[in-house]
C-alpha positions in Angstrom: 109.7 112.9 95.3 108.8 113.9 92.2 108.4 117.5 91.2 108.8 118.2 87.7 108.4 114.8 86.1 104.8 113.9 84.4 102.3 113.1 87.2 98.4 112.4 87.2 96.1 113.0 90.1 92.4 111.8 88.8 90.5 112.6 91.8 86.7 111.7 90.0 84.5 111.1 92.6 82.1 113.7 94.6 82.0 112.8 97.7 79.0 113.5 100.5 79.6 113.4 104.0 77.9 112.6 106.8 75.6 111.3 109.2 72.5 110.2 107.5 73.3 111.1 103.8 72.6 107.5 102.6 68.9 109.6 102.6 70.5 111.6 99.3 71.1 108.6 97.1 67.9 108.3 94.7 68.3 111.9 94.5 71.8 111.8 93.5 70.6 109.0 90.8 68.1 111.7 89.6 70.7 113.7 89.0 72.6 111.4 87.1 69.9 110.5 85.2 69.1 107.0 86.5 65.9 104.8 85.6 66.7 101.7 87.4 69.1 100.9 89.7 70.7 97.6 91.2 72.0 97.4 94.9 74.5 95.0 95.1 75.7 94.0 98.3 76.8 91.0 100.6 74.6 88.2 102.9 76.4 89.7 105.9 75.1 93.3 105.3 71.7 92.0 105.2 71.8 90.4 108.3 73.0 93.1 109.8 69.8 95.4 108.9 72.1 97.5 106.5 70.9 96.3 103.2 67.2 97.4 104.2 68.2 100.9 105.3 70.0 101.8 101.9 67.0 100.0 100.2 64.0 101.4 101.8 65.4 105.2 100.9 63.6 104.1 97.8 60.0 103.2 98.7 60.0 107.1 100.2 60.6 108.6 97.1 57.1 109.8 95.4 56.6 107.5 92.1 57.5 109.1 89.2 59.5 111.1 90.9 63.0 109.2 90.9 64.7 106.4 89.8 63.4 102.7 91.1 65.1 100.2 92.8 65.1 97.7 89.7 66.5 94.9 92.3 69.3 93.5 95.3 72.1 91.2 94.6 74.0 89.7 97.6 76.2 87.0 96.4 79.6 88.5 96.6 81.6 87.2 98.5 85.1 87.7 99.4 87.9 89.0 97.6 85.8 90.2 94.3 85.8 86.9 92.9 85.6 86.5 89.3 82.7 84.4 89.4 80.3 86.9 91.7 81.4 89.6 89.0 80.2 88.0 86.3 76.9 86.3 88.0 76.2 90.2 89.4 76.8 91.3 85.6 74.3 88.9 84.3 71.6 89.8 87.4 72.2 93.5 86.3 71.9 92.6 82.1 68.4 90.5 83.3 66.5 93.4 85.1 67.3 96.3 82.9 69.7 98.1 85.0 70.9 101.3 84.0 72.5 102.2 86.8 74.9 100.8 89.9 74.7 101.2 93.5 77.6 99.4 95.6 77.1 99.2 99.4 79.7 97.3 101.6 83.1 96.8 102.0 86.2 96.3 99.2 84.9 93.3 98.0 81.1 94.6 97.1 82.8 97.5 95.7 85.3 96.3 93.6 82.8 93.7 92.4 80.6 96.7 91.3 83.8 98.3 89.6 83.8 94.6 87.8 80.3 94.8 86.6 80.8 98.4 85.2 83.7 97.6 83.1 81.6 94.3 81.9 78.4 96.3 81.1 80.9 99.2 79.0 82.9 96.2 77.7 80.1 94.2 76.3 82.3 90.7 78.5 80.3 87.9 80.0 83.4 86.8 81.7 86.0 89.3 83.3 88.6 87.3 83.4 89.1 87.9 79.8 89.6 91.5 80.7 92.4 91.1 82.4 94.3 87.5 81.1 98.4 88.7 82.3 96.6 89.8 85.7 96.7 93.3 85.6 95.1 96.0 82.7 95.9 99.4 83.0 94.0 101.4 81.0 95.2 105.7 80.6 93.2 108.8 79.4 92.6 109.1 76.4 92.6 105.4 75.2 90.4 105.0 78.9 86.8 106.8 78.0 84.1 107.8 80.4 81.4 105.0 81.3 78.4 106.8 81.1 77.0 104.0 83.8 75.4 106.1 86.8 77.3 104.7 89.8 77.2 104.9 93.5 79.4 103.6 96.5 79.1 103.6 99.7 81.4 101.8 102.1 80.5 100.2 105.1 84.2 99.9 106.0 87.1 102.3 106.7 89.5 100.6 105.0 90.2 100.0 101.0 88.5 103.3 100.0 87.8 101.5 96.5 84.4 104.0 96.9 86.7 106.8 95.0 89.9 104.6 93.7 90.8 104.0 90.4 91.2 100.7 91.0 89.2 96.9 90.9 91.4 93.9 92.8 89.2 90.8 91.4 90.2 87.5 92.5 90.9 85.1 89.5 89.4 81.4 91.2 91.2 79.5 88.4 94.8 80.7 89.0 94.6 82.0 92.7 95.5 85.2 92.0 94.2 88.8 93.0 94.4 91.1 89.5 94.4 94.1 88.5 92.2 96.8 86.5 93.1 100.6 86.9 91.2 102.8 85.0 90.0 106.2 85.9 86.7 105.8 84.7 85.9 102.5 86.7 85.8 104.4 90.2 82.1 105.7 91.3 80.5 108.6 90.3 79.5 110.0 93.8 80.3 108.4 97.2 78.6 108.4 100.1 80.4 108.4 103.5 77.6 108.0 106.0 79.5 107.0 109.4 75.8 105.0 110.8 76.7 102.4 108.3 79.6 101.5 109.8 79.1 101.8 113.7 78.1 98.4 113.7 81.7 96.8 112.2 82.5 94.4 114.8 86.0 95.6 116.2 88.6 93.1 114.4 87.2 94.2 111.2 87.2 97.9 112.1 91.0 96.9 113.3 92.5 95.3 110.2 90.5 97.3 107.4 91.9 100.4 109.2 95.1 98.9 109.0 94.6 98.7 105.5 93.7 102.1 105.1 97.5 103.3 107.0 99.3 100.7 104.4 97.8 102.8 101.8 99.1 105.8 103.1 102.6 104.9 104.5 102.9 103.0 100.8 102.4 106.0 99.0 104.4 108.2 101.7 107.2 105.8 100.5 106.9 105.4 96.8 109.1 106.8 94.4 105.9 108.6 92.9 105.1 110.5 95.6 104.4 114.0 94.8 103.5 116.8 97.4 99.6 116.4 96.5 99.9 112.7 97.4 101.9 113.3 100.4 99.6 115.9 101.6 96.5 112.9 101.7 99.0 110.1 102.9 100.4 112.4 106.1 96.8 113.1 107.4 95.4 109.9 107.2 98.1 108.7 109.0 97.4 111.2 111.7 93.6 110.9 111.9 94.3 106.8 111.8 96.8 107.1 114.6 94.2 109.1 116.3 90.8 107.7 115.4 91.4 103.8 115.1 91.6 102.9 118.8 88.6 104.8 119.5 86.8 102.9 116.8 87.9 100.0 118.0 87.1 100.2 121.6 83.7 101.9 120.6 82.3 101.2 117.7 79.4 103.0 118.1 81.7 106.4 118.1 80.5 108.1 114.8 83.0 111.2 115.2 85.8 108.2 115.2 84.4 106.7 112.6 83.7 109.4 110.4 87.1 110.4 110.4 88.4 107.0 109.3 86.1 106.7 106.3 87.7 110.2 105.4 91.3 108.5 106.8 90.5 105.6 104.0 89.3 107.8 101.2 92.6 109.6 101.6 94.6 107.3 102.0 93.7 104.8 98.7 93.9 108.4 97.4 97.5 109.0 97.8 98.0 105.4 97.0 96.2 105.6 93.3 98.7 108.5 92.2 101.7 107.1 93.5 101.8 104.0 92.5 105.0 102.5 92.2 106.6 100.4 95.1 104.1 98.8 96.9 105.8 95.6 99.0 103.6 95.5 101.7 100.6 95.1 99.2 103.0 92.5 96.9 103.2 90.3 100.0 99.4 91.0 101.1 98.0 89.9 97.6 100.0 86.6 97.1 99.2 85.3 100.8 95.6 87.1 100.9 95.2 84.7 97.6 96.9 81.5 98.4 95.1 81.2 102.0 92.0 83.1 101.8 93.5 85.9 104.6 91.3 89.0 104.5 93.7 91.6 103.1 93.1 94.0 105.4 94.7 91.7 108.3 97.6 90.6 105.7 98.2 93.8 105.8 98.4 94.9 109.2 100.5 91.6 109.8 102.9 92.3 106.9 103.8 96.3 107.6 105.7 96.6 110.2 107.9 93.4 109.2 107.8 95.1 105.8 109.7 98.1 107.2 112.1 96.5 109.0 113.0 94.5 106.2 113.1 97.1 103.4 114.4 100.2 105.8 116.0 102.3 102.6 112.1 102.5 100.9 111.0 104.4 104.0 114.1 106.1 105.3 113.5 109.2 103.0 110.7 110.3 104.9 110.6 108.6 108.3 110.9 112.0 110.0 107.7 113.5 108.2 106.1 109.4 109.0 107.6 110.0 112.8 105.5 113.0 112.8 102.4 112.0 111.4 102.6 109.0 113.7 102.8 111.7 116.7 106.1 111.1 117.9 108.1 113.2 119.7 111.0 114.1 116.8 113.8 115.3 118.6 116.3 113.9 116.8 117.3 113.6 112.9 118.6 109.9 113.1 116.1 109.3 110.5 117.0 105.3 111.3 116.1 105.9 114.7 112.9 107.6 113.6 112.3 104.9 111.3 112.4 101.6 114.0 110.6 104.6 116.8 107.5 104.5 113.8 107.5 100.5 113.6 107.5 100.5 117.3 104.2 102.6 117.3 102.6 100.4 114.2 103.1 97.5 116.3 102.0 99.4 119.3 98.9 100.3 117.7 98.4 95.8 116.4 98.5 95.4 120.3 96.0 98.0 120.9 93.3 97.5 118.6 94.0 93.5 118.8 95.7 92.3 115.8 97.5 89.7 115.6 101.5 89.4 115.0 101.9 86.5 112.6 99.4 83.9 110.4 99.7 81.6 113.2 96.1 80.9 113.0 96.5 80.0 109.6 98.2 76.9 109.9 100.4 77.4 107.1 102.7 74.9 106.2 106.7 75.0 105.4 105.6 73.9 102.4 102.8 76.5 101.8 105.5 78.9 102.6 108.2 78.1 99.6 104.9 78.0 97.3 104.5 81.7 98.3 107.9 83.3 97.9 106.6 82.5 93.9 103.3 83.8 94.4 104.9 86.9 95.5 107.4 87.2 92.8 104.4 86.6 90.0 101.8 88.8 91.9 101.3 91.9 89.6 101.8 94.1 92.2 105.4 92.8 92.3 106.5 94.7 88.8 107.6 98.2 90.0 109.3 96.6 93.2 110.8 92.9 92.6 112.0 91.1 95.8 114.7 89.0 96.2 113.5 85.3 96.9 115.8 84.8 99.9 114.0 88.6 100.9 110.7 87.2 100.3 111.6 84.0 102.7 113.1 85.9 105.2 110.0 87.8 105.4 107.5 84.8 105.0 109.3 83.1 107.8 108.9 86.5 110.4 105.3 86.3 109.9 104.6 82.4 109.8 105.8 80.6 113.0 107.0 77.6 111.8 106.4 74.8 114.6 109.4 73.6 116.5 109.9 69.4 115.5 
């Protein structure tokens, strides 16, 4: 862990809690100084009645009074693709937007993160931003964008609603990059718990798996300091805690409530320690090449990760034991270590997730193209794999069919 060596801990956002606090949001633009705002969200959350409660919040505010909603764009679709980026950056250049509102889950948000940096940037196509795959941008070089901006996620999973961080897909080269920049995350977020009591169970599942990568990455990296450990150990207790009841009843807002704050936590701890980050590597490469929603790449790829890579969490797997609630008696901290993945893979079983990408129907051949997909994936530079790793790996969590 590092104690005396340089570290930054950009904690931006404010964050409201709650129940019902989606009510606060043209207020909170008020206060930011909004005129017009855009609400950019997803098809799916407008089926599912979501898009209209964030949205009507605005015909109740007096005229005159607070900002308007200037207009809703919905196509985003999965994985932040560069495209919906710079289509929502055009929709937002067309009505006079002066300010963002982001409802949904990773992708809406990180596509709002996209349009941000576009507006600031003066760029009509993101990609540009960001041509190697990953831009990381520092204070003082990084300045504020005085863009008002609010998230609010609708899943407990990526908490992109506070991080410093935009994962955009690039279409053309089948890669998820990169931007980090401490000025791209929101201004205010809202956690309201009602939005998400309706998140079918495998989605609450895997994007809550996503969230405890995030925290048991961070627990592990070499970066790790005692403020990021502090967020990564309790969101992997209230995740350990919360996600089954989440999953068996969605409509539990205590349970979910405590996951949104399990996810903000734990992409927390995950911003500020970023260094080795395997389980991600893997997660971006396969989420890319085969469309797999990353929260489920993830939850397929962590316990295999351990097991694979035992020295990266061996350091701490009495304080992950713990966390985990399980009984540490002993100080084998191997024993501690395969005890955790036992519980992780106890808690795929119990929440439904699958084992493997057998659903995926990836080929042999699929599989060799990925050990180079992981090796290029930006997320690979702190933390290069071996190929024959990589393989060994690929081939635990893609059943290859017996001729």
């Amino acid at each position: 862990m590092l104690t005396t060596t340089m570290s930054s801990y950009w904690l931006r956002t404010a964050i409201q809690s709650g129940s019902n606090t989606r009510a606060l949001v043209p207020d909170l633009f008020r206060g930011l100084g909004a005129k017009r705002v855009v609400l950019f969200s997803d098809r799916g959350l407008e089926k599912a009645g979501i898009v209209e409660k964030v949205a009507q919040i605005f015909s109740l505010t007096p005229h005159g009074t607070g900002p308007e909603l200037a207009g809703i764009f919905l196509d985003i679709t999965q994985d932040a693709e560069s495209s919906c980026v710079n289509a929502a950056a055009r929709y937002a250049r067309e009505v006079g937007a002066d300010a963002l509102l982001a409802v949904g889950g990773g992708s809406v948000l990180d596509t709002v993160k996209g349009v941000k940096y576009s507006l600031f940037k003066g760029l009509t196509d993101i990609k540009e931003a960001i041509p190697g795959g990953f831009v990381m941008e520092s204070f003082p070089q990084a300045q504020y964008i005085p863009i008002p901006h609010i998230s609010i996620p609708t899943t407990a999973g990526t908490g992109s609603e506070v991080s410093p961080i935009a994962v955009i897909y690039n279409e053309e080269i089948k890669m998820k990059t990169n931007i980090i920049n401490p000025f791209i995350s929101a201004d205010m977020a809202i956690l309201d718990p009602d939005l998400t009591t309706g998140l079918p169970p495998l989605i609450t599942a895997f994007t809550g798996m996503d969230a405890l990568t995030h925290a048991i990455e961070a627990l592990a990296s070499p970066n790790a300091t005692s403020l990021t450990d502090s967020y990564a150990l309790h969101a992997i207790r209230l995740i350990e805690k919360n996600l089954p009841l989440a999953v068996s009843d969605g409509a539990n807002v205590e349970a979910r409530m405590e996951m949104l704050h399990a996810s903000l936590m734990g992409i927390t701890a995950f911003s500020f320690a970023l260094n080795a980050i395997p389980v991600h590597n893997l997660a971006h490469a396969y989420g890319a090449m085969f469309r797999i929603p990353h929260g489920l790449a993830n939850a397929v790829f962590l316990p295999v990760v351990m097991e694979y890579i035992p020295d990266l969490y061996l350091p701490k797997a009495k304080q992950l034991a713990d966390a985990l609630d399980i009984k540490v008696d002993i100080d084998d901290q191997r024993a501690l270590l395969a005890k955790a993945v036992d519980k992780i893979r106890a808690l795929q079983v119990k929440t439904g997730l699958p084992a493997d990408f057998s659903q995926y129907n990836i080929s042999e051949e699929d599989l060799q193209k990925a050990t180079g997909a992981v090796a290029s994936d930006p997320a690979a530079v702190s933390f290069p794999m071996p190929a024959q790793l990589i393989e060994a790996i690929g081939q635990r969590v893609v059943p290859v069919p017996v001729k």
